[in-house]
N, C-alpha and C positions, 0 to 999 in steps of 0.2 A: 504494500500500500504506500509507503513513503517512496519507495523507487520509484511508482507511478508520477507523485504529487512531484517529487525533485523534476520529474523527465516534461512531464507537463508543463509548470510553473516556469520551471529553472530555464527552459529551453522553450516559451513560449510558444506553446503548441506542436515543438515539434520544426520550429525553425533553426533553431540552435541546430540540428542536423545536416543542413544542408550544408554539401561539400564547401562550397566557394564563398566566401565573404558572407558568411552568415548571421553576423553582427549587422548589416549592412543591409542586407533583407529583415532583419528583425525589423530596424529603424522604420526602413520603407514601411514594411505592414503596417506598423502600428500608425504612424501619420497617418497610411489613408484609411485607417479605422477612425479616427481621431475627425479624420474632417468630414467622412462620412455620417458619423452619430451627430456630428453641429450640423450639416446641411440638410440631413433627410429625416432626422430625429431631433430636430432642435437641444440636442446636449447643450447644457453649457460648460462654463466653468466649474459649476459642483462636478461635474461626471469626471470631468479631467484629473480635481484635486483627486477622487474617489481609485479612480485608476490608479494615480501616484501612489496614495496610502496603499493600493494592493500589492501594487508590482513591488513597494518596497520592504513591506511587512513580510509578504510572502516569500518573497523573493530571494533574501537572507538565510532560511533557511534550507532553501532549494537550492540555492547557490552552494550551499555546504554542501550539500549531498553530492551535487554532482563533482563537485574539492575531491570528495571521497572514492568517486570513482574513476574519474577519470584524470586524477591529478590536480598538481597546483595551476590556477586561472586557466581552465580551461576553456577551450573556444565556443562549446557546444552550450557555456553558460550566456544566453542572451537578453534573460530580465532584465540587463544594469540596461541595456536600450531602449524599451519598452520603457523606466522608470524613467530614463531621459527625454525623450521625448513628452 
C-alpha cells in the first residue's frame, strides 16, 4: 500500500517514469491542468493554494519512499514540480 501511495504521489501519476526529461513533462502536465481547472472550471486561487498544501504534505513523504528505492534524489521523484508550479 505505501509502494502504491510513494509511486503515485511521489511520481505524479506515473510521470516521474517516463524515460526522457520527466521532470519537465511533470511541469508541463500540471500547468495545463492548472489553466484548465481556471478556464473550464473556474478554479481559482483557493484550488491552487489547495494543490500546493497537497503536493507538499504528500509529497514529503512519497518523496522518501521512492529515497528508499531507488536511491538518493532520484529522477523518477516528480512532486517537487507539481508543488512548483
Amino acid at each position: 500500500m505505501r509502494n502504491t501511495f510513494d509511486q503515485i504521489v511521489g511520481t505524479v501519476c506515473g510521470l516521474g517514469h517516463i524515460p526522457v526529461i520527466p521532470a519537465t513533462w511533470t511541469s508541463l502536465a500540471v500547468a495545463l491542468l492548472l489553466w484548465a481547472l481556471a478556464h473550464f472550471a473556474g478554479a481559482g486561487l483557493g484550488v491552487q493554494i489547495a494543490l500546493l498544501v497537497f503536493f507538499t504534505l504528500a509529497g514529503i513523504p512519497a518523496s522518501s519512499g521512492l529515497e528508499r528505492r531507488y536511491g538518493e534524489d532520484p529522477k523518477q521523484a516528480t512532486v517537487d514540480q507539481a508543488a512548483g508550479q
